[in-house]
C-alpha positions in Angstrom: 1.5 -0.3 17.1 2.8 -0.6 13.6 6.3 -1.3 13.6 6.8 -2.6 10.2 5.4 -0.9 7.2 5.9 -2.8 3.7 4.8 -1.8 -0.1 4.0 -3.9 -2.6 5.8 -4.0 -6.3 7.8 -5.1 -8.8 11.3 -3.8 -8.9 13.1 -1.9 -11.9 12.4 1.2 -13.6 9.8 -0.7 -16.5 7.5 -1.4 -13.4 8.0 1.7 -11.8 5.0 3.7 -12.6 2.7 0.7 -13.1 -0.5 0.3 -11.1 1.1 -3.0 -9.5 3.2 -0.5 -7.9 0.8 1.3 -5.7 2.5 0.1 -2.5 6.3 1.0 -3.3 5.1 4.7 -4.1 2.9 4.6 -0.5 6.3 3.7 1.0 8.0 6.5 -1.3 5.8 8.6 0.5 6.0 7.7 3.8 9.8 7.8 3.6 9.1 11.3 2.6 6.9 11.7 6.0 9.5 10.2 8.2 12.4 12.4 6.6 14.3 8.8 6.3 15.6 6.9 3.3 15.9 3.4 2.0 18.9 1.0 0.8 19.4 -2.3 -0.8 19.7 -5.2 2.0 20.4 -8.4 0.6 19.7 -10.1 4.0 16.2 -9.3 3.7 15.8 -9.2 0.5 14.6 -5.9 0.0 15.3 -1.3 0.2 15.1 -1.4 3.8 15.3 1.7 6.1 15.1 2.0 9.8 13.5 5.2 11.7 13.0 5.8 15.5 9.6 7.4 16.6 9.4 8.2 19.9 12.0 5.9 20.8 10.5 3.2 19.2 12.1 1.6 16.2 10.2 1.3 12.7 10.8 -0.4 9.8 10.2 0.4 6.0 10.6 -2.0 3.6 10.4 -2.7 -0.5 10.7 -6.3 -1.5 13.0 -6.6 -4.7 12.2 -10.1 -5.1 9.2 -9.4 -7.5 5.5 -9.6 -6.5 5.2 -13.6 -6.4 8.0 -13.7 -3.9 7.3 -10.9 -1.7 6.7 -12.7 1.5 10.7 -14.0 1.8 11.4 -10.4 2.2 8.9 -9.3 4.7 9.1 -13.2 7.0 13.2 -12.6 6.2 12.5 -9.0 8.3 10.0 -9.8 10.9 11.4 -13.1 11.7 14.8 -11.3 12.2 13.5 -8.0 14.6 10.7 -10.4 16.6 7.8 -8.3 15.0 4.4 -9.9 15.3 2.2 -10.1 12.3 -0.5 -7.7 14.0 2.5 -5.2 14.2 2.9 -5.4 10.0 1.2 -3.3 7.7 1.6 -4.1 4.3 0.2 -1.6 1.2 -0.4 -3.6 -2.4 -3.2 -2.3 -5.5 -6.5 -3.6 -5.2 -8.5 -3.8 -8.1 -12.0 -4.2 -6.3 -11.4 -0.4 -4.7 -11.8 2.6 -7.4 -8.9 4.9 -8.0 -8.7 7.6 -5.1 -10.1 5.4 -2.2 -8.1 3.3 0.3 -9.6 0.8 3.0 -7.4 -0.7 6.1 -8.4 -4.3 6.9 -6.7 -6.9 9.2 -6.7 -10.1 7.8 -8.6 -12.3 5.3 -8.5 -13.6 2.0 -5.6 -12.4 -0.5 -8.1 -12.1 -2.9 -5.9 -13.5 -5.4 -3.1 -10.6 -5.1 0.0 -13.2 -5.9 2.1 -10.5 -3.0 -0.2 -10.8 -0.3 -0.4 -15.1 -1.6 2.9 -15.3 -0.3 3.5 -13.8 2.2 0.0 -15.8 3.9 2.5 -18.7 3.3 5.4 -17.4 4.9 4.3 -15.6 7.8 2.1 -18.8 7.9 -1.2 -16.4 8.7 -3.3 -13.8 7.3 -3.4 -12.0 10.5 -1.4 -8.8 9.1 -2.9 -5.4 8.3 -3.3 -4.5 4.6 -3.6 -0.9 3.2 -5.6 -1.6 -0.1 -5.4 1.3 -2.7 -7.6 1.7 -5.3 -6.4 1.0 -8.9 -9.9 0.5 -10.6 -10.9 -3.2 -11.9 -10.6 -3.1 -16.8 -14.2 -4.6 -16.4 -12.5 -8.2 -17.7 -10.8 -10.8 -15.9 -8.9 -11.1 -18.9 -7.3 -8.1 -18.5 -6.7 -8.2 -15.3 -2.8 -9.2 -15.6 -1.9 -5.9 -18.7 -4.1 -3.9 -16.3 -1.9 -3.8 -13.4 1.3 -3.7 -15.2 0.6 -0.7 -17.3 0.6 2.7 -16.4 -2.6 4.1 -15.1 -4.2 7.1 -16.6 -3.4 10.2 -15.7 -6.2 11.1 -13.6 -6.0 7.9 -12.1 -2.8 8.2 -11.0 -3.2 11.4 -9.6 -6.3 10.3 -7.7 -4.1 6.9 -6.4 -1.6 9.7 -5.4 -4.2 11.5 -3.1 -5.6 8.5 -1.8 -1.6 8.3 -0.4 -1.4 11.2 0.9 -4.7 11.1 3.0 -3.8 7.6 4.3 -0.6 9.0 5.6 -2.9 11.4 7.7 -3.6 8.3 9.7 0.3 8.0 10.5 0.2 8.9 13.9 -2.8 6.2 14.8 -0.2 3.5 12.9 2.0 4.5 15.5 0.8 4.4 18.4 -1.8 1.7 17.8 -4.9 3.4 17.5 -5.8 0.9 14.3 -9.8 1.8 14.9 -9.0 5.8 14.4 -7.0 4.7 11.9 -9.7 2.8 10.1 -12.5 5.1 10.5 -9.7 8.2 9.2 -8.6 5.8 6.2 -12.5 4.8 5.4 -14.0 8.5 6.0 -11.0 10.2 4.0 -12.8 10.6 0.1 -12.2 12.4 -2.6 -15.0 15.0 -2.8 -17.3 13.4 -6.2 -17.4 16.5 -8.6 -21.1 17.6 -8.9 -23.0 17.1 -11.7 -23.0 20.6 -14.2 -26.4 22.1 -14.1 -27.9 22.8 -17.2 -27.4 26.4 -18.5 -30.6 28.4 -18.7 -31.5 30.2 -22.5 -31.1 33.2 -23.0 -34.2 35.8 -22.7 
């Protein structure tokens, strides 16, 4: 089972709403879900809370050391509670996914996402589960950094914010370790695409 969920972002309230944000508001959310709240911990770096789930203890947390230093919170926090890497979950932006899809992998490449970069180095594997939401790619490396850290459109951010809320309907599977139902629910769970308008006929 997952036992320790963690989002990925920047801290203070010019990052807040940015699209390098995506995994502090899928914890925001899941707080929500689990009716429990988060506080500062300056042993682990991080807003931490702590919920039991049928008996079993789980962990949120939000790394406030800024993206490039995320993984001394989340090795800080596993280290300390024995959790195994297979056990972590951790939700960042990914700009090869559009805006309104998720996909659940374990392992791999960071892909050049600085968070996930370092916390590979201190967990000293990639053998953790990633939630990757969709923020959309500007088209140009270039703007790859002023992409993230802006704002998404409106109708991005609302379809981010569904893409949340569906891979929270996957909570119970986290829990109780069913990651393959929990894959196929994260992978299946789509927007609908809006179909195309069909032309009107003339008038008689």
């Amino acid at each position: 089972m997952i036992k320790l969920f963690v989002g990925l972002g920047n801290p203070g309230p010019e990052y807040e709403f940015t699209r390098h944000n995506a995994g502090f508001w899928w914890i925001d959310a899941l707080a929500r879900e689990l009716k429990t709240k988060l506080v500062m911990d300056k042993m682990f770096h991080g807003l931490v809370a702590r919920t039991l789930v049928n008996a079993q203890a789980v962990w949120l947390l939000k790394p406030q050391t800024f993206m490039n230093l995320s993984g001394k919170s989340v090795a800080a926090l596993a280290h300390f509670f024995k959790i195994e890497p297979q056990q972590i979950l951790v939700a960042h932006d990914d700009l090869d996914i559009v805006p309104g899809e998720a996909k659940l992998k374990l392992g791999g490449s960071h892909a050049g996402h600085n968070g996930l970069r370092d916390i590979h180095a201190q967990l000293g594997t990639d053998d953790y589960w990633r939630l990757r939401l969709g923020v959309g790619h500007p088209g140009v490396k270039s703007e790859v950094i002023n992409w993230v850290l802006k704002k998404p459109t409106l109708d991005h951010r609302l379809a981010i914010d569904q893409s949340i809320e569906r891979a929270l309907q996957a909570l119970p599977h986290f829990l109780a370790g069913n990651m393959d139902k929990a894959t196929m629910m994260v992978h299946t769970s789509k927007p609908p695409r809006p179909k195309p308008a069909r032309p009107e006929c003339p008038a008689p």
